[in-house]
C-alpha positions in Angstrom: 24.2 20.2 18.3 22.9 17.2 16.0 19.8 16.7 15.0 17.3 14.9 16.4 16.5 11.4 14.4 13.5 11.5 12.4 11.2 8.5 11.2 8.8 7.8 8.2 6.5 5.5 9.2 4.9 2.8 6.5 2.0 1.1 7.0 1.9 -2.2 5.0 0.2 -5.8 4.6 2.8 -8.2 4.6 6.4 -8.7 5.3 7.2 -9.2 1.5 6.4 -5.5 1.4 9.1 -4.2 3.8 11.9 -7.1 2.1 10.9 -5.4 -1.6 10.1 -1.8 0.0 12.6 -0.9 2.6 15.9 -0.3 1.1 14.6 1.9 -1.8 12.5 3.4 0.8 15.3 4.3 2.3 17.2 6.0 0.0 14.8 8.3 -1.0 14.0 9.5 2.1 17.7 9.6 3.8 18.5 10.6 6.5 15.6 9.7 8.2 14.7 6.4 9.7 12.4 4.3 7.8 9.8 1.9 10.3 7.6 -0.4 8.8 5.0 -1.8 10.0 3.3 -4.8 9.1 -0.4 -5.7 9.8 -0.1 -9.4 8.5 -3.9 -8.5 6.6 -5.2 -6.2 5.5 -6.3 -3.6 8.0 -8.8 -1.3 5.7 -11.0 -4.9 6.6 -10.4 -5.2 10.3 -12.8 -2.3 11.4 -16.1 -1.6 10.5 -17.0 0.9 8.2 -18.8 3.0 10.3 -16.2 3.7 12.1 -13.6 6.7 11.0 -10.7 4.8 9.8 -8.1 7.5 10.4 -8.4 6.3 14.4 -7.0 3.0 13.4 -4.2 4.4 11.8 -3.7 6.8 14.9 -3.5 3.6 16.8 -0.8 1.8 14.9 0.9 5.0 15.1 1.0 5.1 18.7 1.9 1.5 18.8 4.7 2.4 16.9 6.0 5.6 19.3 6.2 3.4 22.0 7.8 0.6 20.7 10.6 2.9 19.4 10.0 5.4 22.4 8.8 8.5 19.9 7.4 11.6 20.2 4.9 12.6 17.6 7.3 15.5 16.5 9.6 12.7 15.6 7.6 11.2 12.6 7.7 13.0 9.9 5.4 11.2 7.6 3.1 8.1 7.6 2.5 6.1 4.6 0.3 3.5 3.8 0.5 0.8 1.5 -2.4 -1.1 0.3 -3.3 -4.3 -2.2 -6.5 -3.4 -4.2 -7.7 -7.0 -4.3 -10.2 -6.2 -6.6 -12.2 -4.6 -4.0 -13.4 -2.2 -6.8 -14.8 -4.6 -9.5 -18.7 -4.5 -10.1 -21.0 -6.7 -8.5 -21.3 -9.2 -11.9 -17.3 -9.8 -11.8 -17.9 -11.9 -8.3 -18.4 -15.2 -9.5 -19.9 -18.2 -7.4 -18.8 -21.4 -8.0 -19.7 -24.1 -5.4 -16.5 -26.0 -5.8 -14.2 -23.2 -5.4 -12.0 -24.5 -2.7 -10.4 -21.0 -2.4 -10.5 -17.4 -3.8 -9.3 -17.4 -7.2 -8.8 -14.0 -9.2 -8.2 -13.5 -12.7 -7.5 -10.2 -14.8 -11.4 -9.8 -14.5 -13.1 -11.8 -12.2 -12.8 -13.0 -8.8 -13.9 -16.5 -8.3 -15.6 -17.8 -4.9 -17.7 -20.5 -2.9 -19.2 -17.4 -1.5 -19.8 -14.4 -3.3 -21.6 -12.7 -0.9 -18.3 -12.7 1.7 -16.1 -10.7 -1.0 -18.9 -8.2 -1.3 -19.2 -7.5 2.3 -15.3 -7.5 2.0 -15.2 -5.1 -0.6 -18.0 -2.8 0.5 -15.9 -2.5 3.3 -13.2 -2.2 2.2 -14.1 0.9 -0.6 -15.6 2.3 2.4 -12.6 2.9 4.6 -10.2 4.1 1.4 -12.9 6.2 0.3 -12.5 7.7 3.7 -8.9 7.3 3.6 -8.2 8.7 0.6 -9.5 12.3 1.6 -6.8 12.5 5.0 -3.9 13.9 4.7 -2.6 14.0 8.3 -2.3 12.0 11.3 -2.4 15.6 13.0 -1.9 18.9 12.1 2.2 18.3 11.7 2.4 14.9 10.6 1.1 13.9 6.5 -0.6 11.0 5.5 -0.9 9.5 2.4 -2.1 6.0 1.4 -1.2 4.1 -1.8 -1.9 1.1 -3.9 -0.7 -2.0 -5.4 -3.0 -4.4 -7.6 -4.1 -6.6 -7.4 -1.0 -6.9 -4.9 2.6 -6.5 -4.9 3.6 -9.4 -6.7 1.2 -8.3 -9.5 1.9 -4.8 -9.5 5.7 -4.8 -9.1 7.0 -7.9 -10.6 4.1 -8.8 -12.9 2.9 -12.2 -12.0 -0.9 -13.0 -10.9 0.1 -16.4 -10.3 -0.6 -17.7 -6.4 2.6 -18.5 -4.7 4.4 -19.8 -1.4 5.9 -17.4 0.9 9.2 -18.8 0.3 8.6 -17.8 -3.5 7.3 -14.5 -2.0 10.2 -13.6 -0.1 12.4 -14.6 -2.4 10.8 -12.7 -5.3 10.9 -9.3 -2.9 14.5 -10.2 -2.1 15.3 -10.5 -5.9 13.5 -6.5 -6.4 15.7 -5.0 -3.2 18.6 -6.5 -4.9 17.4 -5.1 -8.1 16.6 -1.6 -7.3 17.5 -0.8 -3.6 20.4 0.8 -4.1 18.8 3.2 -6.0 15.2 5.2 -5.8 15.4 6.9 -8.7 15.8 3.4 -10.9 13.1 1.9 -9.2 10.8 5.0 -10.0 11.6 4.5 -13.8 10.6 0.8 -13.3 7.3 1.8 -11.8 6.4 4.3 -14.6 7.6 2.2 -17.4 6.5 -1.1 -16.2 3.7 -1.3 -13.4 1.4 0.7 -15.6 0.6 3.8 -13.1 -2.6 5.4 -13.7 -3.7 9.2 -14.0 -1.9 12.0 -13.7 -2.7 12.8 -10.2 -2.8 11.2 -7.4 -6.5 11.8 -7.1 -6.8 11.3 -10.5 -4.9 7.2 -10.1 -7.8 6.9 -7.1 -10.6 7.3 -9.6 -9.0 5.0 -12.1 -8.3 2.4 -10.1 -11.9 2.0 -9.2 -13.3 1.8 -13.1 -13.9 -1.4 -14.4 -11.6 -4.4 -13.5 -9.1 -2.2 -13.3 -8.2 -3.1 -9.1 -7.4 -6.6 -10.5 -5.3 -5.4 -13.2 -1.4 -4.6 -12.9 -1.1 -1.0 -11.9 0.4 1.0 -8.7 0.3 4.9 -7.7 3.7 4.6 -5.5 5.6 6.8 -8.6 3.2 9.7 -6.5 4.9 9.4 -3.5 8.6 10.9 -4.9 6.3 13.8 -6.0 4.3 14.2 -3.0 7.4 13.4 -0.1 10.3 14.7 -2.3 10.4 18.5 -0.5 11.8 16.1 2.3 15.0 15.5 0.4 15.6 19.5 0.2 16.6 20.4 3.6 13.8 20.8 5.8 15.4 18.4 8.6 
């Protein structure tokens, strides 16, 4: 009898994500089905804080089964893929500036008409990873793990801090699938040579990230998730 299809879900921000993401993603986790799903935001900033977090996620999921007409034993893993956004950085690294016709970030300071909007932003935000960072299920049978890129994923994979269309976007993430989607294992070299992981845990990346300026520096803890997800490729399906 053949087995019955199995899914990783991956929660992510923008479509640029799933056009860089979704071939490597594939590879490394074959044969299963890889879903994406994109929140066009950033979703850790859509609910309040004092709510739990984790119930969000549980409702993506579910919009998820029935779009594809799952069954919860038919995901075997959720993912989640977040840009830091400097949501880390201390208070004195928010810079007002009255003519400021947009957010501007640098390698150390994020520049604003309204300071007090990115700290309500990134109270928030710190709030729900904080939260986040400490689940590691959607249930009992299904892991979840969520990961970063900083500032965001043109910064953290290809280097540039520069704001860009969407056309250069796309094309940029079509460029890295072409690059490395054929194979996992080169784009994991990449990401420990070049995007300048931290730590030597996963844990260990979380409490890095948040020192200093270091959420709006180059850096990314995705070369975790081959450690963490690789039993998958051993079998157990």
């Amino acid at each position: 009898m053949a087995k019955t299809k199995k899914f990783v879900l991956i929660i992510c921000e923008g479509p640029t994500d799933e056009n860089a993401l979704y071939r490597i993603m594939k590879g490394f986790f074959a044969p299963c089905e890889i879903r994406f799903h994109i929140s066009h935001g950033d979703p850790l900033i859509q609910f309040e804080e004092d709510k739990n977090p984790m119930n969000k996620i549980r409702e993506i999921v579910n919009q998820e089964k029935r779009k594809y007409a799952l069954k919860d034993s038919d995901i075997i893993a959720v993912l989640q893929i977040t840009d830091t956004d400097g949501a880390f950085i201390p208070e004195e690294n928010i810079i007002e500036d009255p003519d400021a016709n947009k957010i501007i970030y640098s390698k150390d300071e994020i520049i604003t008409k309204f300071p007090s909007s990115i700290l309500a932003r990134n109270k928030k935000k710190k709030t729900n990873v904080n939260k986040l960072i400490r689940q590691n299920g959607i249930n009992e049978e299904t892991p979840y793990r969520l990961y970063y890129v900083s500032r965001n994923i043109e910064s953290a994979l290809y280097g540039i801090n520069n704001t860009m269309s969407d056309n250069r976007k796309s094309n940029l993430a079509d460029d890295f699938s072409d690059a490395f989607g054929k194979d996992w294992r080169r784009f994991l070299s990449y990401v420990e040579k070049e995007c300048n992981p931290l730590g030597r845990t996963y844990e260990e990346s979380w409490d890095l990230i948040k020192e200093g300026t270091a959420s709006l520096e180059r850096h990314t803890n995705l070369n975790f998730l081959f450690d963490e997800f690789s039993y998958l490729l051993y079998g157990i399906l």
